[in-house]
CHARMM-style PDB file with segment names, atoms N, HN, CA, C and O in Angstrom:
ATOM      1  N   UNK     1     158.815  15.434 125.291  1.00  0.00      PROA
ATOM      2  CA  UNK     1     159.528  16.531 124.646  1.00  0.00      PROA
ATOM      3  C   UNK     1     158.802  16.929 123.361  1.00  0.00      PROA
ATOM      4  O   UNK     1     158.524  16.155 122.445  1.00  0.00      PROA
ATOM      5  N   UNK     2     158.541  18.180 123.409  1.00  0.00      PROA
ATOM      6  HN  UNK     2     158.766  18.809 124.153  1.00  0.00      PROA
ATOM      7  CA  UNK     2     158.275  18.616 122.187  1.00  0.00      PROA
ATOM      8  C   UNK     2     159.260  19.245 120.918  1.00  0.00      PROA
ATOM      9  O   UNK     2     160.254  19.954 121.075  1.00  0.00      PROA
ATOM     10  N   UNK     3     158.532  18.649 119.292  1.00  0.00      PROA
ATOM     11  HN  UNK     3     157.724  18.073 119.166  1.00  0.00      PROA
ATOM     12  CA  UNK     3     159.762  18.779 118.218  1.00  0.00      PROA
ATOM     13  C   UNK     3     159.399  19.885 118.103  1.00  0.00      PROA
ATOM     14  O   UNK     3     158.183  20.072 118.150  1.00  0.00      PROA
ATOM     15  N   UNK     4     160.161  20.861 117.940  1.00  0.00      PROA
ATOM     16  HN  UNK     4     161.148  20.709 117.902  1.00  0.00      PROA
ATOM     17  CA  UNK     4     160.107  21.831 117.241  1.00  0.00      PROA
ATOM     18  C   UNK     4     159.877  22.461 116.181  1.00  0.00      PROA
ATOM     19  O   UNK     4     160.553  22.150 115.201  1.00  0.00      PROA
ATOM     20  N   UNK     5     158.965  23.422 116.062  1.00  0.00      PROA
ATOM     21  HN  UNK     5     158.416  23.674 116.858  1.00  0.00      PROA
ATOM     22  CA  UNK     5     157.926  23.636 114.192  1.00  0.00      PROA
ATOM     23  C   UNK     5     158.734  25.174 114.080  1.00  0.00      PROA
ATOM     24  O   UNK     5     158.967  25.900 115.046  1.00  0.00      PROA
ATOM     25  N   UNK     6     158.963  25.361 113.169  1.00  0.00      PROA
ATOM     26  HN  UNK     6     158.774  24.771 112.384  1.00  0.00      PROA
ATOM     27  CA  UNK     6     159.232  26.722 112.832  1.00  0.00      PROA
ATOM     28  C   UNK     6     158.281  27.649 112.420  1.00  0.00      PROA
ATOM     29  O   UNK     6     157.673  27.367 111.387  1.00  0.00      PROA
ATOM     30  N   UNK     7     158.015  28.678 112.979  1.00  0.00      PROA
ATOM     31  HN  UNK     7     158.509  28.908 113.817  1.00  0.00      PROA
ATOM     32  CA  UNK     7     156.556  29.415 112.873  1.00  0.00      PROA
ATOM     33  C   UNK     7     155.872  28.932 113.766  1.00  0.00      PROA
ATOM     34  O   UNK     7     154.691  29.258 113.646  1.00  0.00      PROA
ATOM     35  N   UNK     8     156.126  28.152 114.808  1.00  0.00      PROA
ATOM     36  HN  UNK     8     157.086  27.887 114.905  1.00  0.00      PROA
ATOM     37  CA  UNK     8     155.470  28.177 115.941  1.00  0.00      PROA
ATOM     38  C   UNK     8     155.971  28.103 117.156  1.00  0.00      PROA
ATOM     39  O   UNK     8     157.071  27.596 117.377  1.00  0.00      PROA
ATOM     40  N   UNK     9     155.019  28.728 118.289  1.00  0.00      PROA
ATOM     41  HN  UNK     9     154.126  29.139 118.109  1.00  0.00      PROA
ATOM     42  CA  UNK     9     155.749  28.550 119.689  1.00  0.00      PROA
ATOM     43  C   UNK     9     154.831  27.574 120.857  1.00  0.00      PROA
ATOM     44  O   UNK     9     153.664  27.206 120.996  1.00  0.00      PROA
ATOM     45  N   UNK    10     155.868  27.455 121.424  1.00  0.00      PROA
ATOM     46  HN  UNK    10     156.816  27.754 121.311  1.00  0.00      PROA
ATOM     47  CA  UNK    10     155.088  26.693 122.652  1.00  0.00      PROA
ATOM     48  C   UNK    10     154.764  27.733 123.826  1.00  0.00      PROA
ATOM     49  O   UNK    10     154.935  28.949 123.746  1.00  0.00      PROA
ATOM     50  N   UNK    11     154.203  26.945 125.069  1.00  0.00      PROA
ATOM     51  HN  UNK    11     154.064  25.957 125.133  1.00  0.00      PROA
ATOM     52  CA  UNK    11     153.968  28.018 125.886  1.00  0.00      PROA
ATOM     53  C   UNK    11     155.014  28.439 126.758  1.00  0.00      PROA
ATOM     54  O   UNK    11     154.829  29.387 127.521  1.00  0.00      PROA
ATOM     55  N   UNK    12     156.583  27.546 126.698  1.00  0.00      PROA
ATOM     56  HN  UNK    12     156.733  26.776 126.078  1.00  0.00      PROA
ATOM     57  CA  UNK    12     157.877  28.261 127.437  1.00  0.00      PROA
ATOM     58  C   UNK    12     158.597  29.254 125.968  1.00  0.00      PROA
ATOM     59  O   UNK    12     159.317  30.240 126.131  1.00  0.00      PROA
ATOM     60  N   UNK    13     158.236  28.765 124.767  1.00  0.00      PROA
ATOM     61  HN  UNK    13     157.651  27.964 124.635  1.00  0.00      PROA
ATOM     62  CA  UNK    13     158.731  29.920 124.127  1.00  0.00      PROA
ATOM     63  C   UNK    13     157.704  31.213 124.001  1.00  0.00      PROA
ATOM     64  O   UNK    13     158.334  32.263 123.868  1.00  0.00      PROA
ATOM     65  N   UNK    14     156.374  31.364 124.011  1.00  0.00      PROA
ATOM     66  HN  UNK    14     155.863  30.511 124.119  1.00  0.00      PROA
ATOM     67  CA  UNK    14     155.238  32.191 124.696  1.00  0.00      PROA
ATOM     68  C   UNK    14     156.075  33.063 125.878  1.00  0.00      PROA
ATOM     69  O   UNK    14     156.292  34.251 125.640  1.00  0.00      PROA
ATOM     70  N   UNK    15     156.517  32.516 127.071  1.00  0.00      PROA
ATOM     71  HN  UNK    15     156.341  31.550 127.264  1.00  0.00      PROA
ATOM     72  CA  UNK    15     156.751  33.074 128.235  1.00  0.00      PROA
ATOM     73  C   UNK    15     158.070  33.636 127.989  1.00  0.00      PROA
ATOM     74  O   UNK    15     158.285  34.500 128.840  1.00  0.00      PROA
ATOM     75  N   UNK    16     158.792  33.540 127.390  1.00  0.00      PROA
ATOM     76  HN  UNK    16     158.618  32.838 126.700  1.00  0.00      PROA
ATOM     77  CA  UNK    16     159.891  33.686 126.992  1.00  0.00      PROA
ATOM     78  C   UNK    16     160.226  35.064 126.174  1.00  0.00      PROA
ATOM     79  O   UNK    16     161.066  35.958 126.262  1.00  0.00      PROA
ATOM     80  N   UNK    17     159.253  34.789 125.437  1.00  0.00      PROA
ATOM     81  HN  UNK    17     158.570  34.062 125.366  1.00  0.00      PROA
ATOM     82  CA  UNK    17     159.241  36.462 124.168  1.00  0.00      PROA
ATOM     83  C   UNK    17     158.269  37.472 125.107  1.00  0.00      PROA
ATOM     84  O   UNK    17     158.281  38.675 124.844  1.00  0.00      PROA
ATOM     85  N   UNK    18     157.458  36.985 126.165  1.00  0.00      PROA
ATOM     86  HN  UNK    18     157.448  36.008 126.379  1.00  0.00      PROA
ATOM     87  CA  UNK    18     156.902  38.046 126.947  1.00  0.00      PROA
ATOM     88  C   UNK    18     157.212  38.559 128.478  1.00  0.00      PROA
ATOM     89  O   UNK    18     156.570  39.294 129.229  1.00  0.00      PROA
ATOM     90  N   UNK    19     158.710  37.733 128.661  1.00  0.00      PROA
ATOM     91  HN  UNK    19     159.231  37.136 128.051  1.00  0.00      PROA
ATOM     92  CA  UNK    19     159.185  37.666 129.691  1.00  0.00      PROA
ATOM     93  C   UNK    19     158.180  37.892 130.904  1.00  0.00      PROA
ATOM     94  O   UNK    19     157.850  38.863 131.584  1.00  0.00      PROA
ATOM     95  N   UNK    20     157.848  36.547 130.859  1.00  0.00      PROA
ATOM     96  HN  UNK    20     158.116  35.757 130.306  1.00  0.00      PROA
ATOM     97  CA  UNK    20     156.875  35.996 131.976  1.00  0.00      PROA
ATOM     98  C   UNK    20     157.127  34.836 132.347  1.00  0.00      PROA
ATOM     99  O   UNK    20     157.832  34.255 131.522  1.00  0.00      PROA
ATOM    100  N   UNK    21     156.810  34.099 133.416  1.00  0.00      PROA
ATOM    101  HN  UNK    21     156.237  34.571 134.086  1.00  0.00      PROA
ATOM    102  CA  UNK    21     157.190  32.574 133.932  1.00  0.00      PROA
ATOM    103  C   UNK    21     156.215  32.053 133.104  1.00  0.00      PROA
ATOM    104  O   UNK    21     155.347  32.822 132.690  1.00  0.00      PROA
ATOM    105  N   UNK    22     156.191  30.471 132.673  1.00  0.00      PROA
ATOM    106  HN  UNK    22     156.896  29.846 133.009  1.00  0.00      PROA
ATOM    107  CA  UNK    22     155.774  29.653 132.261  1.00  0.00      PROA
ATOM    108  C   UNK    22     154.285  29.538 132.513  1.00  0.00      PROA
ATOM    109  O   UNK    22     153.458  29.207 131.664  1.00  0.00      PROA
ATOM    110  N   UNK    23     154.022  29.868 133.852  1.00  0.00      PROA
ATOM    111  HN  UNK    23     154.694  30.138 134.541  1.00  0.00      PROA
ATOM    112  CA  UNK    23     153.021  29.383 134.797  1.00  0.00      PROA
ATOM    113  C   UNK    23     152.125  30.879 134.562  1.00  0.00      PROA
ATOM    114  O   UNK    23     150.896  30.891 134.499  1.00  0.00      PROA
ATOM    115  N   UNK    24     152.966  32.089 134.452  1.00  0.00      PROA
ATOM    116  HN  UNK    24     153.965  32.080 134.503  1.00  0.00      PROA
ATOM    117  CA  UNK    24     152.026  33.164 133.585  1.00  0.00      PROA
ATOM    118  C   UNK    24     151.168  32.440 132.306  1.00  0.00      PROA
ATOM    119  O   UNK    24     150.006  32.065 132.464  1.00  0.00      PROA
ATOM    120  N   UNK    25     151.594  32.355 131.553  1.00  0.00      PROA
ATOM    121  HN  UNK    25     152.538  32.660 131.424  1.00  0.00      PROA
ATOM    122  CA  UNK    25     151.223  32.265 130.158  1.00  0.00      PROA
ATOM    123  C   UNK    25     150.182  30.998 130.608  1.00  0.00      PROA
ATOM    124  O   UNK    25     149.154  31.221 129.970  1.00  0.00      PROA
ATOM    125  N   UNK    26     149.976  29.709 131.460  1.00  0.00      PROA
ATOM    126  HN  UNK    26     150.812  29.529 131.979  1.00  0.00      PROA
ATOM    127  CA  UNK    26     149.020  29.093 131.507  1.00  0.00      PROA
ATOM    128  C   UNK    26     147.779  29.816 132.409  1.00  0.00      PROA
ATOM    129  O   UNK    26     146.598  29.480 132.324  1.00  0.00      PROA
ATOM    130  N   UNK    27     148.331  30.930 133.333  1.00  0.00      PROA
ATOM    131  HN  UNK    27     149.291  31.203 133.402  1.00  0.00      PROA
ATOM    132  CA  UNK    27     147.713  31.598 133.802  1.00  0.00      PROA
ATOM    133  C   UNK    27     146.397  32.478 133.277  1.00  0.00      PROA
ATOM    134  O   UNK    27     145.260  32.776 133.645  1.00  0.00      PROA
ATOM    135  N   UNK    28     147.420  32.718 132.044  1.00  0.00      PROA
ATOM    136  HN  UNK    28     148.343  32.477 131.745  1.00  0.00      PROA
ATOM    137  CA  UNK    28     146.592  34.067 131.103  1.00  0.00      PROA
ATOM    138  C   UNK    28     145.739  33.439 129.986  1.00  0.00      PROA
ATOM    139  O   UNK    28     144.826  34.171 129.603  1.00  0.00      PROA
ATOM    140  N   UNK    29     145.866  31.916 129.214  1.00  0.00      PROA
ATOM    141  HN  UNK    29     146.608  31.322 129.524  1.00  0.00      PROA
ATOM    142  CA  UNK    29     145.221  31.227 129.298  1.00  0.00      PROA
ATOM    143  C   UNK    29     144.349  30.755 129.557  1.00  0.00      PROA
ATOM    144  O   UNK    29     143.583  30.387 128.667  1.00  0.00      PROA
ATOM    145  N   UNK    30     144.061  30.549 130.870  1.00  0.00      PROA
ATOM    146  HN  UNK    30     144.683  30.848 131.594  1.00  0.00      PROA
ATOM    147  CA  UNK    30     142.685  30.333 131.457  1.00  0.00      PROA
ATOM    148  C   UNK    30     141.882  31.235 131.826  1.00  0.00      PROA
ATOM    149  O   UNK    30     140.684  31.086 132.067  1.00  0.00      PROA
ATOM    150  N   UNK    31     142.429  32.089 131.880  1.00  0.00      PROA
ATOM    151  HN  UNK    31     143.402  32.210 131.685  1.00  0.00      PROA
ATOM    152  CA  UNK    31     141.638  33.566 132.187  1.00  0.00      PROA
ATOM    153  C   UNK    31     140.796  34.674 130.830  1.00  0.00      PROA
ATOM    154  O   UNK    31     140.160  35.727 130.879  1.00  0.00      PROA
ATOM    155  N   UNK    32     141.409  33.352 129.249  1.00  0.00      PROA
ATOM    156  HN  UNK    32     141.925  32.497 129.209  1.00  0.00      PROA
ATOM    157  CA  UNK    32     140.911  33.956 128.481  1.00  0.00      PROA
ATOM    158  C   UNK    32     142.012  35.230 127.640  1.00  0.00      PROA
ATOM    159  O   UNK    32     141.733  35.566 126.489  1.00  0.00      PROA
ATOM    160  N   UNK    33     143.092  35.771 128.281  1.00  0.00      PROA
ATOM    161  HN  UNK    33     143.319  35.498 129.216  1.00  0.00      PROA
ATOM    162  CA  UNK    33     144.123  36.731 128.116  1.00  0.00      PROA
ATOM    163  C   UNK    33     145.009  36.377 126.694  1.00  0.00      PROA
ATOM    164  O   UNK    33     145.858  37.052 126.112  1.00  0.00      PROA
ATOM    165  N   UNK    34     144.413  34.950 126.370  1.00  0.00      PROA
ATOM    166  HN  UNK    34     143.723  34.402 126.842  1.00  0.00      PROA
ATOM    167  CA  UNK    34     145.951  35.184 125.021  1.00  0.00      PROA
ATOM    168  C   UNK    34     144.990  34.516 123.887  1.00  0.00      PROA
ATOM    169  O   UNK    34     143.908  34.092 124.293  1.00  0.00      PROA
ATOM    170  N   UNK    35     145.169  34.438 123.057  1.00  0.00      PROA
ATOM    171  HN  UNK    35     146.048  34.783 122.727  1.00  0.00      PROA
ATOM    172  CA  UNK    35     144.238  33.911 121.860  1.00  0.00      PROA
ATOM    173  C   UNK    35     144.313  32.321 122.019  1.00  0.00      PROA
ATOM    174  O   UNK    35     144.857  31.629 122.880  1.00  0.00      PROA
ATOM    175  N   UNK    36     143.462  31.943 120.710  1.00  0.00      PROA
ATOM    176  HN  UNK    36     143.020  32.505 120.011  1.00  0.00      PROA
ATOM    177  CA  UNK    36     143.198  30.432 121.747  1.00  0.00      PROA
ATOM    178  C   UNK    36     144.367  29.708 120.480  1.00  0.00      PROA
ATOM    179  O   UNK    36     144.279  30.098 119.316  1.00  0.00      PROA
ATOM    180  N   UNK    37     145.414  28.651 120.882  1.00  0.00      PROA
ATOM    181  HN  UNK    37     145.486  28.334 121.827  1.00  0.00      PROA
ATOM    182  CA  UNK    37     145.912  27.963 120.197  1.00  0.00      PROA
ATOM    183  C   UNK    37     145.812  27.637 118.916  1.00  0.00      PROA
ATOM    184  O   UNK    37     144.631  27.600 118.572  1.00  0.00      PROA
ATOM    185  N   UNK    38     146.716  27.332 117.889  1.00  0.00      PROA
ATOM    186  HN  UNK    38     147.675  27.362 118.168  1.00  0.00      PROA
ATOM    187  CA  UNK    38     146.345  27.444 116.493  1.00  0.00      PROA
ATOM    188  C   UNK    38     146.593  25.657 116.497  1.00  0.00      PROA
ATOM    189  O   UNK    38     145.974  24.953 115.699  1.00  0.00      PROA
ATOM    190  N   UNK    39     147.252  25.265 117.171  1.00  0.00      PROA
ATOM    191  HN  UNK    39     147.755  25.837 117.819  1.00  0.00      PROA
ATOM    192  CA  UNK    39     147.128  23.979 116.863  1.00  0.00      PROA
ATOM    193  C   UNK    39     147.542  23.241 118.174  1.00  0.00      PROA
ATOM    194  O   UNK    39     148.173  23.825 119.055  1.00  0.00      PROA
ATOM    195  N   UNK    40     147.239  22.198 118.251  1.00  0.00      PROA
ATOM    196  HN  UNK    40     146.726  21.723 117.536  1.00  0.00      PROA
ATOM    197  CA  UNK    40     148.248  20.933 119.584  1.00  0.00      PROA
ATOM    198  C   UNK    40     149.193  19.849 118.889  1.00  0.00      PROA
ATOM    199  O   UNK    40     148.955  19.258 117.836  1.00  0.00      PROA
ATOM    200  N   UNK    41     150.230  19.728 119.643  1.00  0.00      PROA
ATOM    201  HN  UNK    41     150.424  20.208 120.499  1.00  0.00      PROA
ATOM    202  CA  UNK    41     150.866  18.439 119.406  1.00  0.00      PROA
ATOM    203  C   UNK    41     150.819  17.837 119.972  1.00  0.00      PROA
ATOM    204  O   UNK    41     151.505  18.072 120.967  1.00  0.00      PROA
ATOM    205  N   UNK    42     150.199  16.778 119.991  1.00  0.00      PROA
ATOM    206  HN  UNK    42     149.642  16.587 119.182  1.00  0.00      PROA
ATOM    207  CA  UNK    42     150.408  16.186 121.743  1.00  0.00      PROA
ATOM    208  C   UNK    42     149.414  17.042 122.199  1.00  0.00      PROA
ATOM    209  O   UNK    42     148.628  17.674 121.493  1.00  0.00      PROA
ATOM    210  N   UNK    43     149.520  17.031 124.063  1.00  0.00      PROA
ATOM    211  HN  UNK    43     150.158  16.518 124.636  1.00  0.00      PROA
ATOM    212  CA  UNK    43     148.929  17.748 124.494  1.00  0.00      PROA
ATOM    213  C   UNK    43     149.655  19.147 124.466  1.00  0.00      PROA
ATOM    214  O   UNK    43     149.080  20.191 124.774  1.00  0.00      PROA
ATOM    215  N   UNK    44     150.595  19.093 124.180  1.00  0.00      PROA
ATOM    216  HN  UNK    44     151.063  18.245 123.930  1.00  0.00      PROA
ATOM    217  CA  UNK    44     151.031  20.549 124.098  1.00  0.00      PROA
ATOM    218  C   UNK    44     150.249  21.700 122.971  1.00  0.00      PROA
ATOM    219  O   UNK    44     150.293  21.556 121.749  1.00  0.00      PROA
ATOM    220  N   UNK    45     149.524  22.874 123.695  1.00  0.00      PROA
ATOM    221  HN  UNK    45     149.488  22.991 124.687  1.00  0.00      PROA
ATOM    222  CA  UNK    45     149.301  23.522 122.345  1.00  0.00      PROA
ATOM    223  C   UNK    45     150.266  24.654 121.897  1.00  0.00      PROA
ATOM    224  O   UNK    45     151.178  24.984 122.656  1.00  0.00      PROA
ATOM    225  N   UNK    46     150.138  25.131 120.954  1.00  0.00      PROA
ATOM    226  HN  UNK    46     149.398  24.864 120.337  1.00  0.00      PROA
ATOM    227  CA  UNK    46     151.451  26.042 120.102  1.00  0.00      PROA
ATOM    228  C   UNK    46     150.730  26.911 119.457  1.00  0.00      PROA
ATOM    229  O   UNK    46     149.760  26.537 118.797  1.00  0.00      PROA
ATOM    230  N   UNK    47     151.040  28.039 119.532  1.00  0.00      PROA
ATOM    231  HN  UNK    47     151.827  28.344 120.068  1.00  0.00      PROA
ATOM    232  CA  UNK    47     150.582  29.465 118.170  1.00  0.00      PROA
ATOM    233  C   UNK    47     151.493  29.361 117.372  1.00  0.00      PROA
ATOM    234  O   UNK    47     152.676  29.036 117.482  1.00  0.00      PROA
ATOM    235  N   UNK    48     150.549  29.808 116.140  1.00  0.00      PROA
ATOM    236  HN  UNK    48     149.588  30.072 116.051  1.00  0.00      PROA
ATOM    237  CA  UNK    48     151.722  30.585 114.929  1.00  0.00      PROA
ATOM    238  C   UNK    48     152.464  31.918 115.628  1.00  0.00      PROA
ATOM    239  O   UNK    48     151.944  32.749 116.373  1.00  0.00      PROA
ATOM    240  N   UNK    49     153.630  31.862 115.223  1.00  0.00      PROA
ATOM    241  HN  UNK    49     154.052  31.187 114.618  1.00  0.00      PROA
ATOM    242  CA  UNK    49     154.422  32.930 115.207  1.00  0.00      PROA
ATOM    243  C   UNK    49     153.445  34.768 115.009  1.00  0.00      PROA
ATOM    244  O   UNK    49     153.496  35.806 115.667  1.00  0.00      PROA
ATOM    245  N   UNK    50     152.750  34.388 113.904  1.00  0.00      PROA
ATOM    246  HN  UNK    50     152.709  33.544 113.369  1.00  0.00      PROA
ATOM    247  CA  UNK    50     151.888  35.584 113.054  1.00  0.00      PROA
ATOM    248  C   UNK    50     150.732  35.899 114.278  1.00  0.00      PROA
ATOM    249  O   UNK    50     150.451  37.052 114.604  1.00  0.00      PROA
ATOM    250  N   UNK    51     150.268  35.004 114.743  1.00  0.00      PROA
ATOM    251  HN  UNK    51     150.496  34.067 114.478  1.00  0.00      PROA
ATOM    252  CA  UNK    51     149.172  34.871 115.829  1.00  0.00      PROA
ATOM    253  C   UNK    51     149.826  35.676 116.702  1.00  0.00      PROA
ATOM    254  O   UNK    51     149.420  36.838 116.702  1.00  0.00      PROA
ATOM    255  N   UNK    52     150.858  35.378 117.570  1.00  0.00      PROA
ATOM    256  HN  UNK    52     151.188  34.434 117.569  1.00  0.00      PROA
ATOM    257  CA  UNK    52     151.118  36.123 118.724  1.00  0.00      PROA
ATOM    258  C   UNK    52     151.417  37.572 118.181  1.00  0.00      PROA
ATOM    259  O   UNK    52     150.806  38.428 118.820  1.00  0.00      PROA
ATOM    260  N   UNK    53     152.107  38.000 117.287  1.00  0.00      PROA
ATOM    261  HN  UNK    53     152.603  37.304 116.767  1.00  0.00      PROA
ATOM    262  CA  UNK    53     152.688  38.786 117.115  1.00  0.00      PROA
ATOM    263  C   UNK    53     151.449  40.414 116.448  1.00  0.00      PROA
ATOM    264  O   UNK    53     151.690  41.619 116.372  1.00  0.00      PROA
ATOM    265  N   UNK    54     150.171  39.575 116.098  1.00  0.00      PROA
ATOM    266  HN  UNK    54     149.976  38.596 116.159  1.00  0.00      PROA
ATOM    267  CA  UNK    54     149.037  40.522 115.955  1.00  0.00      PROA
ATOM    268  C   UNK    54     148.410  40.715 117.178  1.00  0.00      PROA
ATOM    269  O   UNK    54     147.802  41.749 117.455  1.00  0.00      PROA
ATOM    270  N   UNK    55     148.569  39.480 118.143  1.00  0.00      PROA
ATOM    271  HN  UNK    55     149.063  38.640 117.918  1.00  0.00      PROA
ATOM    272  CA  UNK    55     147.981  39.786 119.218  1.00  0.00      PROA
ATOM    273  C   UNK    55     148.692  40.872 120.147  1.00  0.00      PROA
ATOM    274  O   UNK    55     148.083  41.540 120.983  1.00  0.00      PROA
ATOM    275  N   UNK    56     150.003  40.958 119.903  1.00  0.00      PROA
ATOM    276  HN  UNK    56     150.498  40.415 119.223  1.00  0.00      PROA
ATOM    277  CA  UNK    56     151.048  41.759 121.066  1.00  0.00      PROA
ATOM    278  C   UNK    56     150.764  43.532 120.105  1.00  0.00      PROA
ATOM    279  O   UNK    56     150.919  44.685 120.507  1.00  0.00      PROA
ATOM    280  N   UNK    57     150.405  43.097 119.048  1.00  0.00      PROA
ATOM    281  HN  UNK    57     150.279  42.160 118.722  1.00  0.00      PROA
ATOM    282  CA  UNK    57     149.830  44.907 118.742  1.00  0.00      PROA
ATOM    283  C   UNK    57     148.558  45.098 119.090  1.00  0.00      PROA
ATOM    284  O   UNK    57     148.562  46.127 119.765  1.00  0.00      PROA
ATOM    285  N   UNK    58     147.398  44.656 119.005  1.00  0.00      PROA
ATOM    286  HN  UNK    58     147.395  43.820 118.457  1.00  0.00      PROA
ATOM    287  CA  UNK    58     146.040  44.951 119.671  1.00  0.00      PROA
ATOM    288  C   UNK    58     146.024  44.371 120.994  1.00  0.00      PROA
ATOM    289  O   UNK    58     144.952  43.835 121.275  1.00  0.00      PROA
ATOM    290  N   UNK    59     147.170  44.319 122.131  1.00  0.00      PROA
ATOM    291  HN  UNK    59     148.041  44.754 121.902  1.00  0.00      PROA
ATOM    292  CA  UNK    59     146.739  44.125 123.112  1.00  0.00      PROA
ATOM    293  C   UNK    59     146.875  44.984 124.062  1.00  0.00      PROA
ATOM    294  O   UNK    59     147.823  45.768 124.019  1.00  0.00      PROA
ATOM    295  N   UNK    60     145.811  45.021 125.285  1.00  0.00      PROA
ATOM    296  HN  UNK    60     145.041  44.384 125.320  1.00  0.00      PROA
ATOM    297  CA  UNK    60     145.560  47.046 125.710  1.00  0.00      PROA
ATOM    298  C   UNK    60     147.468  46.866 126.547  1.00  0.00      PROA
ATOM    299  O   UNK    60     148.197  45.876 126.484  1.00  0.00      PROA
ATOM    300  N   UNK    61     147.671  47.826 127.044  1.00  0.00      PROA
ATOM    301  HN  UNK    61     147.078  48.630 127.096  1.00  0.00      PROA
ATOM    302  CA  UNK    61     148.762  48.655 127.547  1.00  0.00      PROA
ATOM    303  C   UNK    61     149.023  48.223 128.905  1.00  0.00      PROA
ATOM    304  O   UNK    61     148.030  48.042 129.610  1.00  0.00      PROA
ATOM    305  N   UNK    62     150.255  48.007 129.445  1.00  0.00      PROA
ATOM    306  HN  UNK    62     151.061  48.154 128.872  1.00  0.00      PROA
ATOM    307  CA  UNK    62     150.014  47.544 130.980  1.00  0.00      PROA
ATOM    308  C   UNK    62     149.361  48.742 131.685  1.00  0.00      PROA
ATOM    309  O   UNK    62     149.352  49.927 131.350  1.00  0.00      PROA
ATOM    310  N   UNK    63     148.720  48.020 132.936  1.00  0.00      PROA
ATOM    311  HN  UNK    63     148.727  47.058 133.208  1.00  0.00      PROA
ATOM    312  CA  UNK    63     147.635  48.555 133.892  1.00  0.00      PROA
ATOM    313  C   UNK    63     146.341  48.732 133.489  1.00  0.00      PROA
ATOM    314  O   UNK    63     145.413  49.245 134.115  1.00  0.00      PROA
ATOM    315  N   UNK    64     146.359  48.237 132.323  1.00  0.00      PROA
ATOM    316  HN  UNK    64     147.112  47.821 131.814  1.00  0.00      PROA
ATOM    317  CA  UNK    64     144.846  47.996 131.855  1.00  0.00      PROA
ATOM    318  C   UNK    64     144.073  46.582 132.850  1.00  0.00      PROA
ATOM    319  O   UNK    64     144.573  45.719 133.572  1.00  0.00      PROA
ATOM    320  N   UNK    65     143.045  46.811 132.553  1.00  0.00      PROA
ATOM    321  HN  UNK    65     142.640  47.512 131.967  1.00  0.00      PROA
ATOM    322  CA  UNK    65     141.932  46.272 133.995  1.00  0.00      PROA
ATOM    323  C   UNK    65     140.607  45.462 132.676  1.00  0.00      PROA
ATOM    324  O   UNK    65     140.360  46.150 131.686  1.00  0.00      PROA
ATOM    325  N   UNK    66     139.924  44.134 132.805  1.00  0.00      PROA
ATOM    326  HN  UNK    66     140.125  43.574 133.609  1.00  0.00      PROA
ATOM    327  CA  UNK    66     138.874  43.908 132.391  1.00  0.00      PROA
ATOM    328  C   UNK    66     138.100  44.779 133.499  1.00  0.00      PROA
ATOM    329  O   UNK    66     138.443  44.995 134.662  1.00  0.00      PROA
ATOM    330  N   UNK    67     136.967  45.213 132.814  1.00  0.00      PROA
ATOM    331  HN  UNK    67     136.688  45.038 131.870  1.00  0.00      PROA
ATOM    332  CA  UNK    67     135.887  46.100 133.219  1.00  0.00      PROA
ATOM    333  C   UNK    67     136.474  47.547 133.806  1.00  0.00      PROA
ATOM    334  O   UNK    67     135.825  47.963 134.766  1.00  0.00      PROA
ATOM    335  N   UNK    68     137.339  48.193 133.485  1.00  0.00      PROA
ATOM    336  HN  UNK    68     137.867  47.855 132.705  1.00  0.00      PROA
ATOM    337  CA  UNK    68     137.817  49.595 134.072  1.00  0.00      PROA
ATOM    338  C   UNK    68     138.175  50.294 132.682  1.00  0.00      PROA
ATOM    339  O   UNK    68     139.123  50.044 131.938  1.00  0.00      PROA
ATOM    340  N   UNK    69     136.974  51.408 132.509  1.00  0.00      PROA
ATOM    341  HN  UNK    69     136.204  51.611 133.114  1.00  0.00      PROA
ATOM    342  CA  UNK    69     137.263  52.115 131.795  1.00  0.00      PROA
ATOM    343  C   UNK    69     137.729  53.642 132.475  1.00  0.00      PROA
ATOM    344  O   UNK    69     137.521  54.146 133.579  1.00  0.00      PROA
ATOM    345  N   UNK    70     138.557  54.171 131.092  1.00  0.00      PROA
ATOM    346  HN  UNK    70     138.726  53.762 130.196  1.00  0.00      PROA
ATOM    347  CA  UNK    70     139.555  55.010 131.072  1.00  0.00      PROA
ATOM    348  C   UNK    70     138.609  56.099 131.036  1.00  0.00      PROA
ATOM    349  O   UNK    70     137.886  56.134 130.041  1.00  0.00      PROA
ATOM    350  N   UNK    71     138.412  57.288 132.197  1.00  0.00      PROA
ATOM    351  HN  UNK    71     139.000  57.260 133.005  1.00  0.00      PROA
ATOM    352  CA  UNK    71     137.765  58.740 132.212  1.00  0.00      PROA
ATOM    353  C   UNK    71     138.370  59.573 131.005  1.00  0.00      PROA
ATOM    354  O   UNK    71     139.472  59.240 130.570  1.00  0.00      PROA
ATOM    355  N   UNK    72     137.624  60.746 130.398  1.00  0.00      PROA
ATOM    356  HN  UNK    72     136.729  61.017 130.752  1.00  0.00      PROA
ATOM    357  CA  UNK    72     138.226  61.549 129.266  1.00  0.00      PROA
ATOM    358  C   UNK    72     138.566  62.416 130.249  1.00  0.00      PROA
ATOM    359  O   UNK    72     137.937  62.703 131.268  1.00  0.00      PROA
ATOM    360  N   UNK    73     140.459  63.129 129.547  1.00  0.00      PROA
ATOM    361  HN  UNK    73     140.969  62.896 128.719  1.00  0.00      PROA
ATOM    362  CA  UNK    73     140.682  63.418 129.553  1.00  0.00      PROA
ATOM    363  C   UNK    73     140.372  65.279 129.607  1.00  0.00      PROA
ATOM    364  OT1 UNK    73     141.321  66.063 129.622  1.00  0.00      PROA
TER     365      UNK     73
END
């Protein structure tokens, strides 16, 4: 069980604020998709609060694609 830090999340509170399954967020993870952990407890790793929350503004828009760029308009 992990204790709980304030200002930080785990990866079911991760899946949780991005309403995704658990198994997303280790998904997106390995694929490089979420920033890399600010710290571990245990083996569990955890972001700052501040971390996710810069990442959820610079991150592209759903239906965005690695390698598919957008034609002008």
């Amino acid at each position: 069980m992990v204790r709980r830090m304030d200002g930080y999340l785990t990866s079911e509170d991760l899946a949780t604020r991005l309403g995704v399954k658990r198994e997303s967020v280790y998904r997106m993870r390995t694929r490089g998709d979420l920033p890399e952990p600010d710290d571990t407890i245990g083996r569990t790793p955890v972001w700052k609060t501040d971390t996710i929350t810069t990442w959820e503004a610079d991150r592209p828009g759903q239906g965005w694609r690695k390698g598919k760029t957008r034609e002008p308009s």
